[in-house]
C-alpha positions in Angstrom: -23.6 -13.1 29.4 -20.6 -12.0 27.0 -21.1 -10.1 24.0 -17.3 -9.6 22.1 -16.5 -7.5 19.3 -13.1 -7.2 18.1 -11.9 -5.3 15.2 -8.5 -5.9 13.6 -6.2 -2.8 13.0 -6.4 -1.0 9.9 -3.7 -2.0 7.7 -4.8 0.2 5.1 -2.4 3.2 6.2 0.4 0.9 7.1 2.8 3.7 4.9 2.1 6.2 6.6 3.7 8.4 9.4 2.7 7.3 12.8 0.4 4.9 11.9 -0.4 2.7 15.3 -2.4 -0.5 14.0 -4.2 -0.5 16.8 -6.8 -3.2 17.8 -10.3 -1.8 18.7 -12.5 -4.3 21.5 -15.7 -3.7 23.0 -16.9 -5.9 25.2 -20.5 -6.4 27.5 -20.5 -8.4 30.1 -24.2 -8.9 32.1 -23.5 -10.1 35.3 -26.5 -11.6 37.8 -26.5 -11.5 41.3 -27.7 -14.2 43.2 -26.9 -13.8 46.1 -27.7 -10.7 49.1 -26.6 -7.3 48.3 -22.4 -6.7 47.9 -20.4 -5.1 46.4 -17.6 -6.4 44.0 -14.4 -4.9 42.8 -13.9 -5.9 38.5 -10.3 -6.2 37.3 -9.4 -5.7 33.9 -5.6 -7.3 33.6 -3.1 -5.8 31.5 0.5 -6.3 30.0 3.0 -4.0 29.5 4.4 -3.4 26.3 7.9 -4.7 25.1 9.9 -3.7 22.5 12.9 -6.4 21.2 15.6 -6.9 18.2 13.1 -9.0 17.0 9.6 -8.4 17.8 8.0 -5.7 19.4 4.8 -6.8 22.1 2.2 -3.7 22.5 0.0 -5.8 25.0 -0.4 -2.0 26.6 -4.4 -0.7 26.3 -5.4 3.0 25.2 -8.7 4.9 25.5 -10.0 2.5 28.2 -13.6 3.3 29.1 -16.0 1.6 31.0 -19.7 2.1 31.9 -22.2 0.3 34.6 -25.7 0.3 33.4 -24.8 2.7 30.5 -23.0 5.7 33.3 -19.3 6.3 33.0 -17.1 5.4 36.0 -13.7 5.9 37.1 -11.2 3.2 36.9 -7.7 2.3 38.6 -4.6 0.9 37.2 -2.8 -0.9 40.1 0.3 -3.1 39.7 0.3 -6.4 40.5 2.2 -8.2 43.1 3.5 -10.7 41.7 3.7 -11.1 37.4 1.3 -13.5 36.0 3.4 -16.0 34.2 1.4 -17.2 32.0 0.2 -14.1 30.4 2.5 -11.7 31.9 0.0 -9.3 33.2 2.0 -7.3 35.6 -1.1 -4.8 36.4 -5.0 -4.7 36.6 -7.4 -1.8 36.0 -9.9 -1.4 38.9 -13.6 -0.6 39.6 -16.3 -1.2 42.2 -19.6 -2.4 41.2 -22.5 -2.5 43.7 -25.3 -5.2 43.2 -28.5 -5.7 45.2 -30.0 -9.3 46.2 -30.6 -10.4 42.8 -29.8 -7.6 40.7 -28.6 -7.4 37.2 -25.9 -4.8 35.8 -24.6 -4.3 32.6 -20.5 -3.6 32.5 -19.2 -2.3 29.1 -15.7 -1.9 28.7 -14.3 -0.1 25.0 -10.5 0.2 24.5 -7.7 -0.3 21.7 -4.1 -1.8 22.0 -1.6 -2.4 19.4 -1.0 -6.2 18.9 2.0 -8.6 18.7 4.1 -7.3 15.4 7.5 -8.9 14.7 10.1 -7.0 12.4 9.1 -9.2 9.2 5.4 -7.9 9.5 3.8 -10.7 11.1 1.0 -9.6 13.5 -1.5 -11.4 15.8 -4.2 -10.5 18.2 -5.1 -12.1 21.4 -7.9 -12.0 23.9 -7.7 -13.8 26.7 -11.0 -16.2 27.4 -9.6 -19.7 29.4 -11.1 -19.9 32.7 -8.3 -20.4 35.7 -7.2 -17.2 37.1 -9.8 -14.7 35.3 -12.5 -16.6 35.3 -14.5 -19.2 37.4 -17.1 -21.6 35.9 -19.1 -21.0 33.0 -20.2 -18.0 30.5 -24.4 -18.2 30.5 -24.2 -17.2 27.4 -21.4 -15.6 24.8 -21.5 -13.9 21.5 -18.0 -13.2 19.7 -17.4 -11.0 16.8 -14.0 -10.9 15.4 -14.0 -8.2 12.2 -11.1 -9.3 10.1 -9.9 -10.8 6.9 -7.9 -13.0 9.0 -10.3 -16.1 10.2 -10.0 -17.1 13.6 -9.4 -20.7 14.4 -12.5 -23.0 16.0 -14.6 -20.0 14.6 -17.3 -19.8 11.7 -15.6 -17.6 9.2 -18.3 -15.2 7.5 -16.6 -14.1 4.0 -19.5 -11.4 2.9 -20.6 -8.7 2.9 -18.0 -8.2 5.5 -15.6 -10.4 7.1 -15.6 -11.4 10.3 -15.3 -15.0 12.7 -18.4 -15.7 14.6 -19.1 -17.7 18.1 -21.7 -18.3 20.3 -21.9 -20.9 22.7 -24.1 -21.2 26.1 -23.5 -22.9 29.6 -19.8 -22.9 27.9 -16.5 -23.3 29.8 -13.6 -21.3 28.0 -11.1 -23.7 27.0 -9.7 -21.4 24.1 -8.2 -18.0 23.9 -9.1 -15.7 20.5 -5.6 -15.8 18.9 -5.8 -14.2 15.1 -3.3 -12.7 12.8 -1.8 -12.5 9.3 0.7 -10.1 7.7 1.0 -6.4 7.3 2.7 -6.7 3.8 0.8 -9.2 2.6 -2.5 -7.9 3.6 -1.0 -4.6 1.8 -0.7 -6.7 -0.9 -4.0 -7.9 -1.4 -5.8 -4.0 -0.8 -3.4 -2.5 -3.3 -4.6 -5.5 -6.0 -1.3 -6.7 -6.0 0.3 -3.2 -7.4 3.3 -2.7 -5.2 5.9 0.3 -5.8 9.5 -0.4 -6.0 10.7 1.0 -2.5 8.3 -1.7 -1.0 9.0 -4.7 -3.0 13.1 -4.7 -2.0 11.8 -4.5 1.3 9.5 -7.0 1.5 12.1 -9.5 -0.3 14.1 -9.3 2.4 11.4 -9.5 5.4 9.2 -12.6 4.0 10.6 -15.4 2.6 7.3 -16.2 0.3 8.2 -12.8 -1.5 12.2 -13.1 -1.6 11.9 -13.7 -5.3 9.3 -11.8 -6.6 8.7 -8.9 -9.0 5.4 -6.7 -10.2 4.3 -9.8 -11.7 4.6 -12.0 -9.5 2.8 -9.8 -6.7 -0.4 -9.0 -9.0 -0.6 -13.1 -9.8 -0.5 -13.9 -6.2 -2.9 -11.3 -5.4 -5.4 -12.9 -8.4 -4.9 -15.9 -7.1 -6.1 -14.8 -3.4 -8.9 -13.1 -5.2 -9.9 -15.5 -7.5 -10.1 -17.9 -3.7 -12.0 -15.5 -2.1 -14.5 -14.8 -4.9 -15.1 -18.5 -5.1 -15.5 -18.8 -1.0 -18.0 -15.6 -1.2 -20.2 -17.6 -4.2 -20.1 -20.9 -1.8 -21.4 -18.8 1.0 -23.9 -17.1 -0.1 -25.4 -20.2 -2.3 -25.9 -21.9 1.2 -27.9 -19.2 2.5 -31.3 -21.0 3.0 -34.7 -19.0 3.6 -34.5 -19.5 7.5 -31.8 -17.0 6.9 -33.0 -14.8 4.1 -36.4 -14.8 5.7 -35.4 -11.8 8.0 -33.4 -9.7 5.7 -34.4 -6.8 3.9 -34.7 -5.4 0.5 -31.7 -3.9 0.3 -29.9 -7.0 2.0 -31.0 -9.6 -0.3 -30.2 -6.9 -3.4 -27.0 -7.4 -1.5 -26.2 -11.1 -2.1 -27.8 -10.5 -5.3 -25.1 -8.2 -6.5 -22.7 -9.7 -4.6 -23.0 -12.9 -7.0 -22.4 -10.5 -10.0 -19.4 -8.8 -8.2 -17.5 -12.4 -7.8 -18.0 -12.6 -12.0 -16.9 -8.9 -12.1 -19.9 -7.2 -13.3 -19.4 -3.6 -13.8 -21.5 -1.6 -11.8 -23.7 1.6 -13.1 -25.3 2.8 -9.7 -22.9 4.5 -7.8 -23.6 3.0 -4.1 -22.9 -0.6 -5.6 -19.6 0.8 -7.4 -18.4 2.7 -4.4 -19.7 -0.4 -2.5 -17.8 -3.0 -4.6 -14.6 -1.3 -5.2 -13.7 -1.0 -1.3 -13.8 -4.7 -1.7 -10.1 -6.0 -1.9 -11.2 -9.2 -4.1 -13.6 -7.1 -6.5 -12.1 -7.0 -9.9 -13.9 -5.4 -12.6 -14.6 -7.9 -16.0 -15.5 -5.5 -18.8 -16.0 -8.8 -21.2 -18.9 -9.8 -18.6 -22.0 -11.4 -19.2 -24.3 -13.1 -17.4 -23.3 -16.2 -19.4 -20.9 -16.0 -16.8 -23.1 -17.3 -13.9 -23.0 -21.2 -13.6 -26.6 -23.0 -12.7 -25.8 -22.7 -8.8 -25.0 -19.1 -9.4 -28.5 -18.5 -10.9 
């Protein structure tokens, strides 16, 4: 079994100093033994980073920690003989794992590693899952959380209350790798509701060729219009949300999607815990002509 939870890096302090953008992963793996007592040695691959004219590749990890049954161990990081062409992992971390006849362990493994970013701000994620080298057969069972604005492809993309791509699968043989990504100026775009300072537009212009013409304006209508998309996506989503679903939620969730209709029609909020929760939303805009005339017959 593999349970997956990635978390796209934060573009929301893209401005500032030192900011990293790193990725954050945690992935379980429970592995079964069937067969008499051994003991195996795990590898974790790695790439090292590259920086280019062009594009800058930070495929190196940080903060790697892993655990066996919940205890910390101690890991290696060995170089590899020979460069793996394909992904161009060029080292592995290292750690023994002992299993009795027919034991089962549990390996977590937590780290964070800046993604692909070119000079334009284009970035993407990857996480390697094809079988071939790094894996052999099947995957019992695998859950995968990816926690970004940025659907992933093949995935079910979840719009609300959070975002995030979503996969499970059993008895399944990888043929896919997790490749995700968008852009750090336009994703700046769309948390700063489409108000961009001066400095940032001239150098966007010349980074992204969507952009190269356009002004305040033009930045706050393409941000409503990315809004207006999401909003729409969010009232679609949570209208198909039968009781098999709702069934398990509570109180406090279903008030959720409740509100959450309101927000796409941009019903001012008087509690603060739905205001604060609203405004952190990027697509939230707040109508202070609304009415509940607003809510179509689906909405209702």
């Amino acid at each position: 079994y593999e349970s997956l939870n990635i978390t796209q890096p934060d573009l929301s302090d893209m401005r500032m100093p030192g900011w990293e953008g790193k990725a954050q992963v945690d992935v379980t793996f429970i592995l079964h033994n069937t067969g008499k007592e051994q003991t195996v040695t795990i590898g974790f691959p790695e790439s090292s980073s590259y920086e280019g004219i062009y594009f800058e590749m930070n495929n190196t990890i940080y903060d790697f920690r892993t655990t066996v049954d919940g205890v910390p161990i101690d890991t290696i990081l060995q170089p590899l003989k020979e460069i793996n062409e394909e992904f161009g992992f060029d080292k592995v971390r290292l750690w023994r794992v002992h299993f009795e006849a027919g034991q089962t362990r549990t390996v977590r493994s937590i780290y964070s590693y800046k993604p692909f970013e070119s000079i334009n701000g284009d970035w993407s994620v990857e996480y390697i899952l094809r079988t071939g080298r790094l894996w052999s057969g099947t995957i019992g069972r695998i859950d995968v959380f990816v926690k970004s604005s940025a659907p992933v492809s093949g995935f079910k993309f979840v719009p609300y209350p959070d975002e995030y791509s979503e996969f499970h699968a059993a008895n399944w043989e990888p043929n896919r790798d997790i490749v995700f990504g968008s852009n750090g100026y336009r994703d700046m775009a769309l948390n700063n509701k489409g108000k961009m300072d001066d400095f940032w537009i001239e150098r966007v212009r010349g980074l992204i060729f969507e952009f190269v013409d356009f002004d305040n304006d033009d930045f706050v209508d393409f941000y409503n219009q990315e809004a207006k998309t999401r909003r729409q996506m969010i009232r679609e989503y949570i209208g198909s949300l039968g009781s098999k679903q709702l069934a398990p939620c509570t109180r406090n969730e279903i008030q959720t999607y409740i509100n959450g209709i309101y927000a796409t029609h941009g019903r001012p909020f008087q509690t603060k815990k739905w205001a604060d929760f609203f405004e952190a939303k990027w697509w939230y805009q707040v109508n202070q002509n609304y009415s509940d005339s607003l809510l179509t017959p689906a909405d209702q």
